[in-house]
N, C-alpha and C positions, 0 to 999 in steps of 0.2 A: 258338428263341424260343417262348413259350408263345400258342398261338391265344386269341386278345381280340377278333378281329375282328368278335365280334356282341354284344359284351357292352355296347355305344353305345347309344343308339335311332337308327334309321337310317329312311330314307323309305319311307312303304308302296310297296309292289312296286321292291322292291330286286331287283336276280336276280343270283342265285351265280354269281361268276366266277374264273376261277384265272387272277386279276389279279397284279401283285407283292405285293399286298397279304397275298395267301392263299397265296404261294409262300411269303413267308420265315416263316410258320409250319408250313407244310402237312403237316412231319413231325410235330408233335407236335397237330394237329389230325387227322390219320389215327389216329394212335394212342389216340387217345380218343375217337374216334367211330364207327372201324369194331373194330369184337369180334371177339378173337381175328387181328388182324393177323400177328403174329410166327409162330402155328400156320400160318395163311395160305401162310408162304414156307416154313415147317417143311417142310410136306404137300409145296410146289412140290419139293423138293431130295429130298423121298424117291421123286418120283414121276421125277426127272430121274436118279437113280439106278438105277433099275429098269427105265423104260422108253426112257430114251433112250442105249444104248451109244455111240451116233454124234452127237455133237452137234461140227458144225461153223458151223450158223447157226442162231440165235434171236433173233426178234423180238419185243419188247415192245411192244403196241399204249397208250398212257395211260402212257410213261415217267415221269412226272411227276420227281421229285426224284431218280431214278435210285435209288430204294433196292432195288428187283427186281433191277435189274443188276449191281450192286454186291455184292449178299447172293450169287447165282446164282455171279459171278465167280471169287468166291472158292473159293467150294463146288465149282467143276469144275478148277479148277487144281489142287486135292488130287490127281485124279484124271486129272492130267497134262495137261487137256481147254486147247484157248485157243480157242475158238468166237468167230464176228464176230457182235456184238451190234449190232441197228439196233433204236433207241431212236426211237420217233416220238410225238410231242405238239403239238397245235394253239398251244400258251400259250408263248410266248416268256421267260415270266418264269420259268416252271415250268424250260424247259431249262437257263438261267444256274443254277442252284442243280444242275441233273440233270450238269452239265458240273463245277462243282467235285466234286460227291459221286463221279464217278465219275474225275477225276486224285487224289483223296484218296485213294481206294480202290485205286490201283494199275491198274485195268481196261486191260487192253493192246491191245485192240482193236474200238472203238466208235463206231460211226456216228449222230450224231442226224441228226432231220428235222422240221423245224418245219412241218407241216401237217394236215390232217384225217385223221382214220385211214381212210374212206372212199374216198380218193385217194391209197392209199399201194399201192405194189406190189409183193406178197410172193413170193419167187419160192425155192426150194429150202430151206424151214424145214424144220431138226426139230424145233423147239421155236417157238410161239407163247403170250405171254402176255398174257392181259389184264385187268386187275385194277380193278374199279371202273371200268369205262369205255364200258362198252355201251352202261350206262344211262344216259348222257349224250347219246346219237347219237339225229338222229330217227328215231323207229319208223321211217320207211318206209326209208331208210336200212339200217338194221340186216338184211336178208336179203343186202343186196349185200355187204355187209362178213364173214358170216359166211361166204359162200359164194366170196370173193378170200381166206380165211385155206384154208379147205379145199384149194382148187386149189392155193394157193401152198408146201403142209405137200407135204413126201417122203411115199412111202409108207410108213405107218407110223410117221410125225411125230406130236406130240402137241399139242393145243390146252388148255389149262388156260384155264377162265373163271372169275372170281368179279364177284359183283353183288348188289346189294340189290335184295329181292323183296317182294311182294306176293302175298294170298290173296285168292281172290273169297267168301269169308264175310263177309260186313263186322264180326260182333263178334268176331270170331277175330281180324281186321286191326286190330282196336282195338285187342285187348289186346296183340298184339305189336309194334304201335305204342308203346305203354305201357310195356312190359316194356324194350323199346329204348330212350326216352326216361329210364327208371331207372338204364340203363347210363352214362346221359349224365352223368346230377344225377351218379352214384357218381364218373364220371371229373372233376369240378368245374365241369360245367357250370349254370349259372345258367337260372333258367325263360325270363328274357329270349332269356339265347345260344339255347337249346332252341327256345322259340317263332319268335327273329327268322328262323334259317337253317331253319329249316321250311318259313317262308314263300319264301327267297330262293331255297330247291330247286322251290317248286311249279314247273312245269311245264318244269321243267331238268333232274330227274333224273324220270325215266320207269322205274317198275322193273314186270318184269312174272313172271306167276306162274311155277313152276317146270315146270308141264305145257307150258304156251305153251315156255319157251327148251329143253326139251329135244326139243320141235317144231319148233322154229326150226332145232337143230341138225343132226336130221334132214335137215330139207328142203334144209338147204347140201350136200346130200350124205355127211353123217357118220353112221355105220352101228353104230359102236360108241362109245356116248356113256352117259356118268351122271351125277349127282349124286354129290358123295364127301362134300360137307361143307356142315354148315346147322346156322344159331344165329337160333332166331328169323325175322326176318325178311334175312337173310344168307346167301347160298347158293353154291357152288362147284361145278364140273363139268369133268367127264374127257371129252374126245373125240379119240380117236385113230383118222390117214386110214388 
């Protein structure tokens, strides 16, 4: 179904939720809102080829529609792999669609868990994923969470982040504010949709700069960590325990 969910006028200080309303379009509102999606899981399945020889568990923290797990699934059973996937998301709506997309998909061995990624308990990953979803936790929040994926990763496990960032220039963050909002109009979005879910993100999605979470990532413990990919205001990172 094609995302219309802002295209209304809706009441000031509406706040973004991943109600049913935003699940049964959420795939084709992802895909037109975050840049470069598809390379996203490209990058994920070259990086799972490489460095993870051993994959018998991954966790996807922000499962939403199960299309991580589903794409990943596929891609490791070429390679004979059947790894238990534990899929966790707060949004009850989000997992009804994450549960069909993924008996569609064939996935032969998957666990969801409807609750906070914060109180979720990761325990012998070699693969942790987390896609678009950090920046939804609250800041203070977010050291405890980064530092239960660290403990919970094998040695030699891998973490893959991606998240929408922020610069502390402010006319730098204008124009790539700008330049993202271009990406929008290009994908059919309307100045309405653009301006209303701007508004329904304030102080929902929290995104922060690239020095900050590659300090974040340190301090959970992770020693070897990068940056691999970045569009703008869109950024992704390699940490492996």
């Amino acid at each position: 179904m094609r995302d219309e969910v802002f295209n209304k006028p809706l009441n000031p200080g509406t706040a973004f939720e991943f109600n049913q309303e935003v699940a049964e379009v959420f795939d084709d509102m992802v895909s037109r809102s975050v840049p470069f999606y598809d390379e996203i899981h490209r990058i994920l399945l070259d990086i799972v080829d490489r460095a993870c020889p051993q994959l018998e568990k991954v966790y996807d923290l922000g499962c939403s529609t199960g299309t991580t797990i589903s794409i990943l699934s596929r891609h490791v059973a070429g390679r004979g792999l059947n790894p238990a996937f534990i899929g966790v998301d707060n949004s009850e709506s989000m997992l009804v669609k994450c549960r069909e997309k993924i008996a569609a998909s064939g996935v032969p061995n998957c666990t969801l868990h409807c609750q906070n990624i914060e109180d979720t308990d990761i325990r012998d990953a070699d693969l942790v994923v987390m896609n678009y979803t950090l920046q939804f936790i609250d800041p203070d929040k977010r050291p405890g969470v980064l530092g239960n994926i660290h403990r919970g990763l094998r040695e030699g496990g891998v973490f893959v982040l991606s998240e929408k960032i922020k610069v502390d220039e402010a006319q730098v963050q204008a124009l790539l504010t700008e330049l993202y909002y271009d990406f929008k109009r290009r994908n059919g979005y309307s100045e309405l949709e653009i301006a209303q879910k701007r508004e329904a993100l304030e102080n929902v999605l929290r995104p922060i700069t690239p020095e900050q979470q590659l300090a974040a990532l340190r301090a959970a413990g992770f020693t070897k960590v990068d940056m691999i990919f970045r569009w703008y205001n869109f950024a992704s990172y390699l940490a492996i325990r």
